[in-house]
TIBA-364360 format. One record per atom (N, C-alpha, C, CB): residue number from 1; residue in one letter; atom name; x, y, z. Coordinates in nm, 3 decimals. Glycine has a CB too. Example, Ala and Ser with C-alpha at 12.3 -4.5 7.8 and 13.67 -1.06 7.14 Angstrom:
2
(vovex 1; A; N; (1.319; -0.569; 0.780))
(vovex 1; A; CA; (1.230; -0.450; 0.780))
(vovex 1; A; C; (1.320; -0.330; 0.780))
(vovex 1; A; CB; (1.131; -0.447; 0.905))
(vovex 2; S; N; (1.285; -0.225; 0.708))
(vovex 2; S; CA; (1.367; -0.106; 0.714))
(vovex 2; S; C; (1.290; 0.003; 0.787))
(vovex 2; S; CB; (1.408; -0.060; 0.572))
***
This chain:
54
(vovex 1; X; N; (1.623; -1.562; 0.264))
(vovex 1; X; CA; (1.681; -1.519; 0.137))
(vovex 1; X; C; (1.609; -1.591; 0.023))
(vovex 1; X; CB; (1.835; -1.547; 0.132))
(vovex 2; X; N; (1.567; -1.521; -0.072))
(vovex 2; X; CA; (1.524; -1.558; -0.199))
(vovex 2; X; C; (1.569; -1.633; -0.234))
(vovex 2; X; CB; (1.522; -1.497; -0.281))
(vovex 3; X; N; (1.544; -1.757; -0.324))
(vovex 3; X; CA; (1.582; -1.857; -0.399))
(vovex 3; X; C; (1.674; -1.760; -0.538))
(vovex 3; X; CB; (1.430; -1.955; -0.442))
(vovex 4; X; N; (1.742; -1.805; -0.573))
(vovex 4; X; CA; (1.839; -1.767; -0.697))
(vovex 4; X; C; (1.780; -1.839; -0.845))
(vovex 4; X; CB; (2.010; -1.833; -0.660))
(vovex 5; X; N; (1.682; -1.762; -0.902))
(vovex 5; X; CA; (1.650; -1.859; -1.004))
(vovex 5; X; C; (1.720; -1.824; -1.156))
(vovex 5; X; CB; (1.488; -1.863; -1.013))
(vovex 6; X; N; (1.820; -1.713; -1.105))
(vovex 6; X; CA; (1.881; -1.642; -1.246))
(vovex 6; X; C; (1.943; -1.784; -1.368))
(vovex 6; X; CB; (2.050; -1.518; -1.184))
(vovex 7; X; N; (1.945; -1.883; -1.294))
(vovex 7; X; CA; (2.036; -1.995; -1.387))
(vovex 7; X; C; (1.930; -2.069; -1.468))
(vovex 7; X; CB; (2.133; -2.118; -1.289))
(vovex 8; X; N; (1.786; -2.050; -1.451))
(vovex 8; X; CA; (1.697; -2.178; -1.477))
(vovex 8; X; C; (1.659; -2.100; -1.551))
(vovex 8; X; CB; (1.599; -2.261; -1.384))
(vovex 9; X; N; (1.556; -2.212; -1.616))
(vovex 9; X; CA; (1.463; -2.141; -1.766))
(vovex 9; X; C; (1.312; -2.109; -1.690))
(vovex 9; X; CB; (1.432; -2.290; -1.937))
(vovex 10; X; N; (1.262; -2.028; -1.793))
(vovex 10; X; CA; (1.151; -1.996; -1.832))
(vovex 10; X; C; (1.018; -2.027; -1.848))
(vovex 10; X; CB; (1.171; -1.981; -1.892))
(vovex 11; X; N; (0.984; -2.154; -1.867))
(vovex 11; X; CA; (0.877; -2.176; -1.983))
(vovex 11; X; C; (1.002; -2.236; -2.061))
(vovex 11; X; CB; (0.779; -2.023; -2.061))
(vovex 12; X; N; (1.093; -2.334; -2.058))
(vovex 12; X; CA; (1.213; -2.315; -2.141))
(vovex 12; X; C; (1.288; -2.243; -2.213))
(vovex 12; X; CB; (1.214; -2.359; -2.193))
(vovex 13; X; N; (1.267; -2.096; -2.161))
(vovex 13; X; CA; (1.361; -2.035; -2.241))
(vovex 13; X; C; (1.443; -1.947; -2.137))
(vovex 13; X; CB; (1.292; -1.953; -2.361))
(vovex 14; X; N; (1.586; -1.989; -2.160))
(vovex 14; X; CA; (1.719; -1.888; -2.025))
(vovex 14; X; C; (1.656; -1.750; -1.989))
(vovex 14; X; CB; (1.917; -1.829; -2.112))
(vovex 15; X; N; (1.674; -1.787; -1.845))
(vovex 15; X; CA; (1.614; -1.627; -1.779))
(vovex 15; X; C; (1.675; -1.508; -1.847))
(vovex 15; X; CB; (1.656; -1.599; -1.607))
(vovex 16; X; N; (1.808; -1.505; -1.905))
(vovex 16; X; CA; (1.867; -1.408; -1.947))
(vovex 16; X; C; (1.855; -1.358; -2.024))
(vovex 16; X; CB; (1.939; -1.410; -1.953))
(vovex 17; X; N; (1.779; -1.485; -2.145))
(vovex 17; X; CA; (1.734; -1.388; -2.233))
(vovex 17; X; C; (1.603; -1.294; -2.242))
(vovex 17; X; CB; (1.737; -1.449; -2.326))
(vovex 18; X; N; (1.526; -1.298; -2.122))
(vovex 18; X; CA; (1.379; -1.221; -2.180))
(vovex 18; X; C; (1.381; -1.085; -2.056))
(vovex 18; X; CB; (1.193; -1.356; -2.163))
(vovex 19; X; N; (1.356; -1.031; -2.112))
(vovex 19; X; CA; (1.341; -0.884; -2.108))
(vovex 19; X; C; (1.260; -0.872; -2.015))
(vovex 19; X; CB; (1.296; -0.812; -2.224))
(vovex 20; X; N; (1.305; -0.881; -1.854))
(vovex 20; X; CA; (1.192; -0.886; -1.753))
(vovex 20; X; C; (1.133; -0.740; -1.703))
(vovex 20; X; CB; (1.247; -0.965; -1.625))
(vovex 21; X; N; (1.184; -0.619; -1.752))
(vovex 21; X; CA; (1.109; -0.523; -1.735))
(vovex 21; X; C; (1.006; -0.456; -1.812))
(vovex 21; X; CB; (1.172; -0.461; -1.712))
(vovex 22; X; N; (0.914; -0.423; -1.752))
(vovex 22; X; CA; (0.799; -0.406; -1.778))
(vovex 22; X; C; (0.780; -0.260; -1.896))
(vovex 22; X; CB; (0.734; -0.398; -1.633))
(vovex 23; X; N; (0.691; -0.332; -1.986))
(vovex 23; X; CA; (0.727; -0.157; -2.095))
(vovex 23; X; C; (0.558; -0.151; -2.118))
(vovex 23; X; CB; (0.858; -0.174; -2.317))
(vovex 24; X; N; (0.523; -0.006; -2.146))
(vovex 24; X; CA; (0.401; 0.016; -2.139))
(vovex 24; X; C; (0.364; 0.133; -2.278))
(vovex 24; X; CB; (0.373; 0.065; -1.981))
(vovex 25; X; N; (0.311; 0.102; -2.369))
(vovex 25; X; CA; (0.270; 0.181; -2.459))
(vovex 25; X; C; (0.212; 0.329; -2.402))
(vovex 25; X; CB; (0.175; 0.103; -2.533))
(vovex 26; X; N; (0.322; 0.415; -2.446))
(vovex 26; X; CA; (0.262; 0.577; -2.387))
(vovex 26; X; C; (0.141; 0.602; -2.517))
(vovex 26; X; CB; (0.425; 0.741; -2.390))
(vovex 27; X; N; (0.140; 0.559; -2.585))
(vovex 27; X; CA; (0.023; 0.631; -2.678))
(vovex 27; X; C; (-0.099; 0.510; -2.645))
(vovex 27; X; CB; (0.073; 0.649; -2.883))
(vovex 28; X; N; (-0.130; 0.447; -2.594))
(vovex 28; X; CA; (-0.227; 0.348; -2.528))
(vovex 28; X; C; (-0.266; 0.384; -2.374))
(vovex 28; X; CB; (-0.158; 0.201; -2.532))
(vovex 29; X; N; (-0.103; 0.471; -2.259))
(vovex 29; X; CA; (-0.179; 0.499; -2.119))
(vovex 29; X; C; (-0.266; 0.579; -2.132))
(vovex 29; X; CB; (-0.109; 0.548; -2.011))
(vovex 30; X; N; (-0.333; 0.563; -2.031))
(vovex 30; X; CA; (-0.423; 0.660; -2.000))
(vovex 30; X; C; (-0.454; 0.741; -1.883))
(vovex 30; X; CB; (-0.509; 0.615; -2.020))
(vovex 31; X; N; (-0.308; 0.685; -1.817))
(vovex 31; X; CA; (-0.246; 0.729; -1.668))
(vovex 31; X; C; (-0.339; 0.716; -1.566))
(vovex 31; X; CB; (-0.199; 0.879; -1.659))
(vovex 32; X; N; (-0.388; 0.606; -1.563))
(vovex 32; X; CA; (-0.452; 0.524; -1.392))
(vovex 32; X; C; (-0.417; 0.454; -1.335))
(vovex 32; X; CB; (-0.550; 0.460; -1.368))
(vovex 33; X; N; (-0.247; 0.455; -1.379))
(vovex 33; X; CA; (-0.163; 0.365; -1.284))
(vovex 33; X; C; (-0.209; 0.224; -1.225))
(vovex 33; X; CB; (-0.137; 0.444; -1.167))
(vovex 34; X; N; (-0.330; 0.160; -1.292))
(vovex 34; X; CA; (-0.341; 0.011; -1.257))
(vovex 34; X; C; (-0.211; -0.057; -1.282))
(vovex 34; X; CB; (-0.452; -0.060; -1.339))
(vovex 35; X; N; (-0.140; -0.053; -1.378))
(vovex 35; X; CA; (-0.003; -0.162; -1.377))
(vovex 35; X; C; (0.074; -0.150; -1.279))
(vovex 35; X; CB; (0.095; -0.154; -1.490))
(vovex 36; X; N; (0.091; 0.006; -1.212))
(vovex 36; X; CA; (0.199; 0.021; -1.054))
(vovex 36; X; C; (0.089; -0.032; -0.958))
(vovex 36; X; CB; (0.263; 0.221; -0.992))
(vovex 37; X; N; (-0.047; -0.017; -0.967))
(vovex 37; X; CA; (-0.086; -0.069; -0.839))
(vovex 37; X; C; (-0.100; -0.212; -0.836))
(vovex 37; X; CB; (-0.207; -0.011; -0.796))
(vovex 38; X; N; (-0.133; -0.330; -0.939))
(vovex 38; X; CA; (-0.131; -0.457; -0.968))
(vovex 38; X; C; (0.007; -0.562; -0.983))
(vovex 38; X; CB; (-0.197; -0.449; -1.077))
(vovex 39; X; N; (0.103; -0.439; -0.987))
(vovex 39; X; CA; (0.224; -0.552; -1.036))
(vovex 39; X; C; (0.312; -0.593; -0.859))
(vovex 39; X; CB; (0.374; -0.444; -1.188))
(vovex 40; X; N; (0.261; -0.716; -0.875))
(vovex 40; X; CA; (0.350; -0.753; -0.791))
(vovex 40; X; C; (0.473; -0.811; -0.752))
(vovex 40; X; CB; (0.314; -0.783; -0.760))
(vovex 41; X; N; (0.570; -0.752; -0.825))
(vovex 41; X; CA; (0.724; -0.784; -0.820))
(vovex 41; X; C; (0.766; -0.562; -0.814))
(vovex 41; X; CB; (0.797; -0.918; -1.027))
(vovex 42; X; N; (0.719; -0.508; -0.800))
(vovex 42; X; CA; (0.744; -0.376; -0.807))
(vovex 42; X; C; (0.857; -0.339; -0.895))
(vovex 42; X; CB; (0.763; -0.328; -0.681))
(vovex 43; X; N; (0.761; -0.379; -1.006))
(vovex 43; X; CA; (0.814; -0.316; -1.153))
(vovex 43; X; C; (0.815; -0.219; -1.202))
(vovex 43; X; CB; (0.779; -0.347; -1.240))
(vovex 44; X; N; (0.698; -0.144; -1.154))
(vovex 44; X; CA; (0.649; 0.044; -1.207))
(vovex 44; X; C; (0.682; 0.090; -1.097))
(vovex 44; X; CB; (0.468; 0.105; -1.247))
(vovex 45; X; N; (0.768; 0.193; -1.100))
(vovex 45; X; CA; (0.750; 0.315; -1.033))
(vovex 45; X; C; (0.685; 0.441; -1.032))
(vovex 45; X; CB; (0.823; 0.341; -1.029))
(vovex 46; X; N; (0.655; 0.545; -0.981))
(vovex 46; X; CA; (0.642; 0.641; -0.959))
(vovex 46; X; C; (0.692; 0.761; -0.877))
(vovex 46; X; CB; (0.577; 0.619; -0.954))
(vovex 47; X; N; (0.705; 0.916; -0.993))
(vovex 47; X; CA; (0.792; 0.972; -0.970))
(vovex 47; X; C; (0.822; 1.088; -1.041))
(vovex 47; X; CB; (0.865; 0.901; -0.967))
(vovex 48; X; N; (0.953; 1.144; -0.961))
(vovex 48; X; CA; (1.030; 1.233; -1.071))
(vovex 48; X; C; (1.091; 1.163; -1.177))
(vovex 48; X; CB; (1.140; 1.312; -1.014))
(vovex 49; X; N; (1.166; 1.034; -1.155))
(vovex 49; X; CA; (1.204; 0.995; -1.235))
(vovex 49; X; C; (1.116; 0.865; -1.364))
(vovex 49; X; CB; (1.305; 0.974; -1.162))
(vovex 50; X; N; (0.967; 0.878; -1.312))
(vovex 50; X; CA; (0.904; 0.816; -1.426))
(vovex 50; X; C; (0.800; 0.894; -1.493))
(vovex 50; X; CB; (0.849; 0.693; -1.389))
(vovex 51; X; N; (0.802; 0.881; -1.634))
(vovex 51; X; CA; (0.705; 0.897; -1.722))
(vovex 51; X; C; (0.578; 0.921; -1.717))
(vovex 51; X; CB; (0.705; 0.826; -1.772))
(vovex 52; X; N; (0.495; 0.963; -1.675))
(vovex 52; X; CA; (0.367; 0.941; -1.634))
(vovex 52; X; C; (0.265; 1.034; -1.718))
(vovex 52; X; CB; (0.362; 0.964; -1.481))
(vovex 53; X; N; (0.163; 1.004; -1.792))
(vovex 53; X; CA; (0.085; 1.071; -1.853))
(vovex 53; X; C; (0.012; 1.199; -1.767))
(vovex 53; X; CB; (0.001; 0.975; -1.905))
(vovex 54; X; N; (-0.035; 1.287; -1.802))
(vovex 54; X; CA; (-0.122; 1.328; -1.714))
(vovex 54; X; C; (-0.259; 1.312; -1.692))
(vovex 54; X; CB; (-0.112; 1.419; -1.718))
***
């Protein structure tokens, strides 16, 4: 089982406060899905239910 790090900081700043999901400028993709294939905590999906440029 994973360690529980929801209580500790950051870099000093409370896990709670920073915005751990991943956001990606649609007027910057260019839809080659390097961020779903590089991120390793499986942050991007792919799908019906995601966004995806063509």
């Amino acid at each position: 089982m994973p360690k529980d790090l929801s209580q500790t900081q950051w870099h000093g700043i409370a896990r709670q406060e920073i915005p751990w999901f991943p956001a990606v400028d649609a007027d910057k993709c260019i839809g080659c899905e390097l961020c779903y294939v590089t991120c390793g905590r499986e942050g991007y999906g792919t799908g019906p239910t995601s966004s995806t440029r063509p």
